[in-house]
N, C-alpha and C positions, 0 to 999 in steps of 0.2 A: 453212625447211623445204625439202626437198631434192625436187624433182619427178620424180614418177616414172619410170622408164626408156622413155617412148614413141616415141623420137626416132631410134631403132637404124637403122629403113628408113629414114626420112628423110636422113640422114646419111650415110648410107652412098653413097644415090642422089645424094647432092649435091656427092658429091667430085667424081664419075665422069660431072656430071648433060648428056644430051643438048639441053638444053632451055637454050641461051644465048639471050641478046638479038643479031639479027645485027650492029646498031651495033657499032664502036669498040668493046672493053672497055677499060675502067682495069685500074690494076693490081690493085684491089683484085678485079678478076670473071676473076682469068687462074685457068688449072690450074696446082694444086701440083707441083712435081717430083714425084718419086717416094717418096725420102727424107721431104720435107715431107708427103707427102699418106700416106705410113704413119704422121708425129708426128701429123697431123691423129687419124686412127682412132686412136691412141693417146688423145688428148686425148677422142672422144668417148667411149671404155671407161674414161676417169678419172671422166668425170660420170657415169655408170650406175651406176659400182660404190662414187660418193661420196669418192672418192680428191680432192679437189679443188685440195690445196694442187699434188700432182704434177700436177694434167691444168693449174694456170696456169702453174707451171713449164715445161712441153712447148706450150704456147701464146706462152709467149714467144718460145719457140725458135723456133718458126716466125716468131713477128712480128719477129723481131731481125732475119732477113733480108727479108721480107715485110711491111712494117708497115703494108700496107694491107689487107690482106687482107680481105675480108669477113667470108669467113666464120668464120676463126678467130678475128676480132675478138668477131665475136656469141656464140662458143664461150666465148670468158674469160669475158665478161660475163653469160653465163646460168650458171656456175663461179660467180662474183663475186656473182651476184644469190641465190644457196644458201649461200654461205659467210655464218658472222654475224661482224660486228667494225664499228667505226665507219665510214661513209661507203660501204660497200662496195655498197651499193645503189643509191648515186648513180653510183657510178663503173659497175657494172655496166648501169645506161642509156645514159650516155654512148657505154662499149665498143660495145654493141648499137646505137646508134643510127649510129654512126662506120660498123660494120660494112655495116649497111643503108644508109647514105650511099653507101659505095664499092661496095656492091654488089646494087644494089634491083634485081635480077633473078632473086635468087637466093632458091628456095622457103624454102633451109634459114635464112636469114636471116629472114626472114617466121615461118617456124614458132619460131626462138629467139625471134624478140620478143613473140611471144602467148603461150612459155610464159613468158617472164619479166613479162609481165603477169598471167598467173596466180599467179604465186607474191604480185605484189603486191593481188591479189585482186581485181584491175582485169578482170572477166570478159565484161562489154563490148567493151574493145578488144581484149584476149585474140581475142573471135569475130572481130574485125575483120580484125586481121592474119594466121587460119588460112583465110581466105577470100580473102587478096589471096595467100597461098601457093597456096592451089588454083586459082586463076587461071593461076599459074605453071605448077604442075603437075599440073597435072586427074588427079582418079583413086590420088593418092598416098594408098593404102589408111592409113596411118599419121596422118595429118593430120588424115582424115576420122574417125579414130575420136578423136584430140586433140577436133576441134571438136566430135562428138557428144557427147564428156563434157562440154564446158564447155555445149551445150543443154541439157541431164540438167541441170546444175548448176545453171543458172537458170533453168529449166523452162519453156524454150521446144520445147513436146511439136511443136507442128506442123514446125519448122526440125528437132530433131531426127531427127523421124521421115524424112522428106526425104534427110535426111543417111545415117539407115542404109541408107534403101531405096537409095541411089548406091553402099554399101557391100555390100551383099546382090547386088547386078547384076554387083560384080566379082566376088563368094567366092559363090555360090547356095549351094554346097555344107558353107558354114559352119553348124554350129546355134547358133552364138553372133550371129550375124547374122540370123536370125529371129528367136528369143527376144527381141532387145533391141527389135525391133518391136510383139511381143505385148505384152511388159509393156508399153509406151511408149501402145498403145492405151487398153490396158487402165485403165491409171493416169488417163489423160486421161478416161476415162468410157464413150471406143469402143468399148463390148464385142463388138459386131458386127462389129466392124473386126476385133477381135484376134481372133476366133471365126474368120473367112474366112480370115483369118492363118496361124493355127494348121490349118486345114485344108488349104490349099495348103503349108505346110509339111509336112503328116503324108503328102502326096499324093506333095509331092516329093523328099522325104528321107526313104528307107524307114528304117524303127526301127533295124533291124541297125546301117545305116550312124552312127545316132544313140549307138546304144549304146557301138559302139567308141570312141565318142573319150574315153572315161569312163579314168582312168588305171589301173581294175580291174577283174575283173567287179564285185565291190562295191559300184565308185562309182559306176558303168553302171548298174547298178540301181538306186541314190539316184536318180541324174540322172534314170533314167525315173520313178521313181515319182514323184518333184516334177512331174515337166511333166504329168503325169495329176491331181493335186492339184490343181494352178494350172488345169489345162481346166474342170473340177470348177469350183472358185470363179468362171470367169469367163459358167461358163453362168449360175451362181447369181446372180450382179449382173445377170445379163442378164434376167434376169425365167425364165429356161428351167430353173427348180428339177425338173421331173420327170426331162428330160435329164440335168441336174446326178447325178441320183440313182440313173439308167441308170447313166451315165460312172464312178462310181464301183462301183458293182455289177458292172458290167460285166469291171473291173480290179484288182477286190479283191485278187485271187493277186497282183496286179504292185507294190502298195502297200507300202514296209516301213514308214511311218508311222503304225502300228497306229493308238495313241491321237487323232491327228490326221484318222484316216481317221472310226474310230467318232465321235469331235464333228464332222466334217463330215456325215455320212449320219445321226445326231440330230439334227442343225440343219435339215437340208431334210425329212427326216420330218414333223417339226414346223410348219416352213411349210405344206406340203402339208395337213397336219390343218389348222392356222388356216385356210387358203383353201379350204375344203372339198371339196377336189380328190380327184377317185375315177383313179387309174390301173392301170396291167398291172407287176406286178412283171416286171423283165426274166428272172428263173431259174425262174419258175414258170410264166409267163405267165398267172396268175391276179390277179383283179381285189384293188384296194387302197384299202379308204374309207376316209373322213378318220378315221374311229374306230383302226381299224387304225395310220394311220399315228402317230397319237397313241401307241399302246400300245406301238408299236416303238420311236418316242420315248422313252419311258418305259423301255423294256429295255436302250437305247443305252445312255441317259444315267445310269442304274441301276446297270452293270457299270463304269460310267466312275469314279463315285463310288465303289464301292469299291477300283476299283484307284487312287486318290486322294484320299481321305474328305476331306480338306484344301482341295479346290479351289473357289475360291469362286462361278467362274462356274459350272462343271459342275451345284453344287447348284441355283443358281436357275434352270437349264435343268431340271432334272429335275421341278423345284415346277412350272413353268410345262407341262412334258411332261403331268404326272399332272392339270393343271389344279387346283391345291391354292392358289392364290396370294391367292383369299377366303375358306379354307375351313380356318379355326384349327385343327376336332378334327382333319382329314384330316393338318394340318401336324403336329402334336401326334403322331400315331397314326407317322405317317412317322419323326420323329426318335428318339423311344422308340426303334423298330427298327436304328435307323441307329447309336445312342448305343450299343446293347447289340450291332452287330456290331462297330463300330471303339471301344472304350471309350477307345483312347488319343488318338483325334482331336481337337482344337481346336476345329474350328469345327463339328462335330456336334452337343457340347456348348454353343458361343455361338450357333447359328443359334437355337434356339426364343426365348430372349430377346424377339428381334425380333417377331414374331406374339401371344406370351402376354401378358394384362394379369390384375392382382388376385395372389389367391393361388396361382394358377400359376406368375406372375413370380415374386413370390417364392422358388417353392419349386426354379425352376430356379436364381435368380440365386444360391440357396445352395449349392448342388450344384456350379453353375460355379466359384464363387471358392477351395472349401473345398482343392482338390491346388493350385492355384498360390500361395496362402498357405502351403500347405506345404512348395511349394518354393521359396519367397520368388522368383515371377516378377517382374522389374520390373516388364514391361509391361504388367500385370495391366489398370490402370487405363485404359493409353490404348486395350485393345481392347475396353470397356462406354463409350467415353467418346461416342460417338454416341448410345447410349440417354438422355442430355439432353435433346435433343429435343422431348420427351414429359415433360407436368410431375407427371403421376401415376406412372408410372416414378421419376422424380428422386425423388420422396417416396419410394418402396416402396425404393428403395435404400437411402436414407439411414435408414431404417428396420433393413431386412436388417444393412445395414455395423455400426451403432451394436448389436444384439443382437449381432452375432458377435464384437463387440470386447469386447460387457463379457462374454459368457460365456467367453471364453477367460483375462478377466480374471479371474473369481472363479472359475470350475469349472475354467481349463486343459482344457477342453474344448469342442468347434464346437457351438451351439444342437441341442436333440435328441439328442447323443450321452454318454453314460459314458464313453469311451472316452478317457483322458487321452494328450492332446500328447504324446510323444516331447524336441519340444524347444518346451515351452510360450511360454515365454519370447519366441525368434525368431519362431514364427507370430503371437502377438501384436502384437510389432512393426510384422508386416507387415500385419496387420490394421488397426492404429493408424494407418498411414501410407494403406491406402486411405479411412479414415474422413475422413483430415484430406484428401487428394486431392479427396475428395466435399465439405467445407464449402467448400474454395477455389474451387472450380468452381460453387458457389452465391454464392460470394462473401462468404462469411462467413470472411473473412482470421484474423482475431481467435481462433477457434474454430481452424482448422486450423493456425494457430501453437502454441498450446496443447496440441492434440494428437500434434502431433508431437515436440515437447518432451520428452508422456510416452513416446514409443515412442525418443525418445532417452535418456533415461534410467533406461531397463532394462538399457543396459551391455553391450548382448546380443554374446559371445564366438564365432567373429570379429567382429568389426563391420564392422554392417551399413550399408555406405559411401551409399545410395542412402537414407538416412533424410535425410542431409544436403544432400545436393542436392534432394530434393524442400523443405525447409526451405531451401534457397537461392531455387528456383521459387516458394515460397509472400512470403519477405521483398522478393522485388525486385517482386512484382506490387502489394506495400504501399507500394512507393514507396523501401524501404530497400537501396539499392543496394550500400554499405558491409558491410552487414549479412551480404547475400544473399553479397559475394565472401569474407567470413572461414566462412562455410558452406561453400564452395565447394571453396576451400582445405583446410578438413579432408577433404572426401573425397577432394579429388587427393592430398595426404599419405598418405593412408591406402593407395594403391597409386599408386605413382609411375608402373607401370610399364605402367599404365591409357589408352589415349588415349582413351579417349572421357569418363573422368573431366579429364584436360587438357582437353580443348575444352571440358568445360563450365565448366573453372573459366577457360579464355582468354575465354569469352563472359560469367561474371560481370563482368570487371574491366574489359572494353572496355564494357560499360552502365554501369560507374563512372567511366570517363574515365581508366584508370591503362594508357595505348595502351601506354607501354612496359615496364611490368611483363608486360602480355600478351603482347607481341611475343618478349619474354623467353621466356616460358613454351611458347609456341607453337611456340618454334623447338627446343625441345628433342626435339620427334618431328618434324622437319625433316630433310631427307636430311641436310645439313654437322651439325647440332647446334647452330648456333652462331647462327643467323640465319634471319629469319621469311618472307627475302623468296623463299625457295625454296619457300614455300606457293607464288605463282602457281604456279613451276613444275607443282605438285598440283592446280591449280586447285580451291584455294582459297574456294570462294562466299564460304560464309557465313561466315569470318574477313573475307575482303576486306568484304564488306555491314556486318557489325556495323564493322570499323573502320571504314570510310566515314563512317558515321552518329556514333561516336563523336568523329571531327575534325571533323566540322559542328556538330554539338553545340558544342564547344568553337573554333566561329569557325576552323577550323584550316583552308580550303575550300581550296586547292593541295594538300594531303594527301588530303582525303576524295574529291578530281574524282580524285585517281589510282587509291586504289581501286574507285571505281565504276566507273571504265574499263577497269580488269582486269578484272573479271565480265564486260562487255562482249566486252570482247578473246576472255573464253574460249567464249561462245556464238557468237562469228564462226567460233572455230577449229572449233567443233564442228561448224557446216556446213560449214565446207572438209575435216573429216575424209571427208564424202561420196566426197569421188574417190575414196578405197579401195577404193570398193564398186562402181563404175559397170561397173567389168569385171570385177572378182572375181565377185559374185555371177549375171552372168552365163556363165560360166566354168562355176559349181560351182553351178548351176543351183540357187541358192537364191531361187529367184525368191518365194514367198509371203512370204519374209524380207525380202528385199528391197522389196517395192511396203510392207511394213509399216514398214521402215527410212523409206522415202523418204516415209509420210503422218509419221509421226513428226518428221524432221528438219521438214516444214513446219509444225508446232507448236510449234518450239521458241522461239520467241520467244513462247511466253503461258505458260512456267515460272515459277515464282511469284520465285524466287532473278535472274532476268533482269529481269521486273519489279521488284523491291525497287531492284534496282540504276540503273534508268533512273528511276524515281522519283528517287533519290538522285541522281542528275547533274543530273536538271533542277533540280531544290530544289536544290543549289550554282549552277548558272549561272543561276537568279534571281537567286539569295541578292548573286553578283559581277555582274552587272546592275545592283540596286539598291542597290545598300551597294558602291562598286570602293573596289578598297585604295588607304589614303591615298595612295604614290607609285607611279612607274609600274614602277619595281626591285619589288615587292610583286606589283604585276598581270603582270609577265611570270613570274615562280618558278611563280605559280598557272597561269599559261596552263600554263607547261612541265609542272608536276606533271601534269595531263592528259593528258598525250602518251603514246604510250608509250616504249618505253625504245628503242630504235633512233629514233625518230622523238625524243626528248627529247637522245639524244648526238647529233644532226646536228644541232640547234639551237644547244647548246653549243658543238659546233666553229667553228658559224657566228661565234657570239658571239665567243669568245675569238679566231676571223682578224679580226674587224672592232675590237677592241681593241689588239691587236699593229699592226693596217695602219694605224689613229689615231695609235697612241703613237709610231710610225716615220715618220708624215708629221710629226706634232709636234715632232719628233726633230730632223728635217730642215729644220724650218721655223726652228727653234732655231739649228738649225747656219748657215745661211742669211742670218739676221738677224746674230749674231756676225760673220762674217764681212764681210757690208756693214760693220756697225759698226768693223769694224780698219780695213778699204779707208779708211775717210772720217777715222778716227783718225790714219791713215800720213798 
């Protein structure tokens, strides 16, 4: 991975830099000629712009005559440490350390060796060496934002913060140097910190001057309207929900985040109500009771659901607004309304579900199922599949499901209706396929085999590919793993050119243990076509998980420790993707995006696909714990399967120098012996 272009000032100040050691220099700490010291700035415009093979080219050229160089040395070597091919990473420390030997005075040296710690994801020493740089060169604005991202990175909020404020003292006039302070408060829990923040910002950096730096007026007005959003949110953490509620009233005109604005000003409405807080509207300056503020809650949250009948949080805000959240008829009397203004909605139709029991359940659960039976929705099944839960529900379905299948059986027509089917036939089907859905989910295997059987042999013209996979789902939870992948199979036959029917027939056959029919199969929607191992590139989970699990299964544990370390590999990659963000988003002033990006990424290690996988590592390096392979040729293949694949060919290499340097002393030792042996023969 190629590190981002942060190094421009650095570099540039390093050619040129006033800041020598007065001792003796070596040769490696002299100034470039002139010549050299433009290949130099050459060499740094190759690494920015990823040219790499030409800026080691032009690197040599200077070390041909200069082969001490330092800082060109640390140049190749951070070249060397982005480029991928065998060993090049080892050689690109060496370069860099060579450099920093011959010239441990020099910032730009120091700043190459932290980022080429970063790229090895060593973030630790990475902070170590951009601080033994600022040592050097106190104040070199570029370093100090290097190291602020690597605090961001490992969220060290107090060093970071520290860092901007050194960065803020030389640019005041920056709004990207404020803001990265706010959020950094803010995030950390300071809200009164980022509050005063944000106020001696607002005090000293008039709007005007903040607006202009927006690359439109357009974007000028994004950029403000977020930082009025985010003051908003940060009152609101801060316990100061009336202010919060001012602050955005206040700047409604300046807002173009309509819908974001209206769920922020319903959200604080609503508190205000709960905490039975009476205030002064700011435009009226008329008084505001908690009743009031409820009702406007309710208005908010009202207009928001229709401009999004769909949204799932919006609804439960609204239930909660109107105070309806124990109050069936109230819920009841609500969705009616809401069902007859958005008929085409989803979830207007499944919310009452939730709240109804008896023959109300019923009579909505009929009304829900009877258009997406008709339009044969897959997913019919897995959006009722929470109403489980509840065991008088489970009965009132299985009840619902089994009428609507036999009336469509014998009348071709839904319970209650004359109205015959269009295409009798296929809605049956799909009826058939939710009934047997509902025995399997009861557990009645036996029953939902059966049933599906009959929905498969109605023959129904196209065919209906997703009979057979749910009869895949239903044979392999029987235990019939064989069974479940010739099920499987026919539905990926049945459209080849289907990937999500491939995946589900790659994930029958890896729970039958047939890795490399799957591997086959897999690789066919594969960038090459030809080969499976271009999943990682895709990252891959859940092919790498199920294979894991399929070579453990099968004692195959060098195989399965490699998979699992991919999934590994790709939730590491996922938090080193953070740097992209650490200055982008403050830049393009997406900062509520951002503090949401950055609680996210600290979650991602309790992904349920992350877990499977670290499960699966550790149950292998038990498993080779207790049970080690019979020889030691056995236990190193396994070691290396683990590695990953730059880390697995430097092993290799190692391996096959230490066979060649054997078989050449052996050689020698050969040759050696003979030779005594003539001496003493003569």
């Amino acid at each position: 991975r190629a590190a981002d272009s942060l190094t421009r000032v650095a570099f540039a100040s390093g050619v040129t830099r006033a800041t020598r050691f007065t001792a003796a220099m070596s040769d490696g700490a002299m100034a470039l000629p002139a010549k050299e010291n433009a290949l130099f700035k050459q060499v740094v415009r190759c690494y920015e712009t990823k040219t790499y093979k030409k800026g080691l080219k032009t690197a040599d050229a200077i070390l041909k005559k200069f082969p001490n160089h330092g800082e060109t040395l640390s140049m190749k070597g951070l070249i060397l440490g982005n480029m991928e091919g065998e060993g090049k990473r080892e050689e690109a420390h060496e370069c860099v350390k060579l450099g920093l030997k011959n010239d441990v005075g020099s910032h730009v040296c120091w700043h190459v060796y932290g980022l080429l710690h970063r790229i090895d994801r060593n973030y630790k020493e990475a902070i170590k060496c951009y601080r033994q740089a600022l040592k050097i060169d106190e104040g070199n604005t570029q370093i100090l934002r290097d190291l602020s991202y690597m605090q961001m990175q490992t969220r060290e909020m107090d060093e970071f913060i520290a860092t901007r404020n050194e960065i803020l003292k030389l640019r005041p006039g920056n709004r990207v140097n404020w803001m990265s302070i706010v959020v950094a408060q803010h995030y950390a829990g300071d809200h009164a910190k980022a509050l005063e923040t944000m106020k001696r910002y607002e005090e000293t950096v008039a709007e005007t001057v903040a607006a202009a730096q927006g690359e439109d007026p357009k974007t000028a007005k994004f950029e403000l309207s977020e930082t009025y959003m985010f003051k908003a949110k940060m009152l609101e953490d801060a316990g100061r929900v009336e202010d919060a509620l001012a602050s955005l009233q206040t700047n409604a005109g300046k807002i173009v985040d309509r819908a974001g604005w209206m769920a922020q000003v319903g959200t604080l409405h609503l508190r205000l109500a709960e905490s039975k807080t009476t205030t002064k509207d700011v435009v009226s300056g008329e008084d505001v009771s908690p009743a009031a503020h409820r009702s406007k809650a309710a208005s908010v949250f009202r207009r928001l659901v229709d401009r999004m009948p769909d949204n799932h949080e919006w609804h439960a805000l609204l239930v909660k607004s109107l105070d309806l959240e124990s109050d069936a008829t109230g819920l009841k009397r609500l969705y009616a309304e809401l069902v007859e203004k958005h008929p085409g909605a989803e979830f207007c139709a499944r919310a009452p579900l939730d709240f109804l029991h008896g023959a109300d359940f019923e009579d909505a659960l009929r009304a829900y199922i009877t258009k997406p039976l008709r339009k044969g929705v897959p997913s019919l099944f897995r959006e009722i599949a929470g109403l489980y839960s509840d065991e008088h529900k489970t009965s009132s379905m299985g009840k619902v499901f089994t009428e609507t299948a036999t009336s469509l059986r014998e009348k071709k027509a839904f319970p209650g209706s004359s109205d015959t089917e269009t295409k009798p036939d296929a809605t049956l089907a799909h009826a058939l396929t939710l009934l047997a859905y509902h025995h399997d989910k009861t557990n009645d295997r036996e029953a939902a085999l059966g049933i599906i059987d009959e929905a498969i042999a109605l023959d129904v013209q196209p065919a209906i590919l997703e009979l057979h996979l749910a009869k895949a789902s239903f044979l392999k939870r029987s235990g019939d793993y064989s069974g479940a992948v010739a099920e499987a199979q026919v539905a990926r036959n049945g459209d080849l050119a289907d990937r999500y029917l491939n995946g589900a027939c790659v994930k029958r056959l890896l729970q039958n243990g047939l890795y490399e029919e799957a591997e086959k199969t897999a690789a066919l929607f594969a960038r090459d076509g030809d080969q499976a191992s271009n999943l990682y590139d895709m990252q891959c989970a859940w092919f790498e998980n199920e294979a894991g699990w399929c070579h453990l299964r099968a004692g195959r544990r060098g195989r399965a420790l490699k998979y699992f370390a991919a999934v590994i590999e790709h939730y590491e990659q996922m938090e080193e993707d953070q740097f992209d963000f650490h200055n982008y988003c403050m830049r393009k002033m997406t900062l509520r995006s951002y503090v949401e990006m950055l609680k996210a990424e600290d979650a991602l290690y309790d992904k349920p696909r992350f877990r499977e996988a670290a499960r699966g590592l550790i149950t292998a390096y038990v498993s080779v714990h207790d049970d080690p392979p019979a020889d030691a040729a056995a236990a190193e293949e396994a070691a290396l399967a683990a590695l990953s694949k730059e880390e697995r060919q430097k092993a290799r290499k190692k391996q096959k120098a230490a066979k060649e340097r054997a078989e050449k002393e052996a050689a020698e030792r050969a040759e050696k012996e003979a030779a005594e042996r003539a001496e003493k023969e003569a």
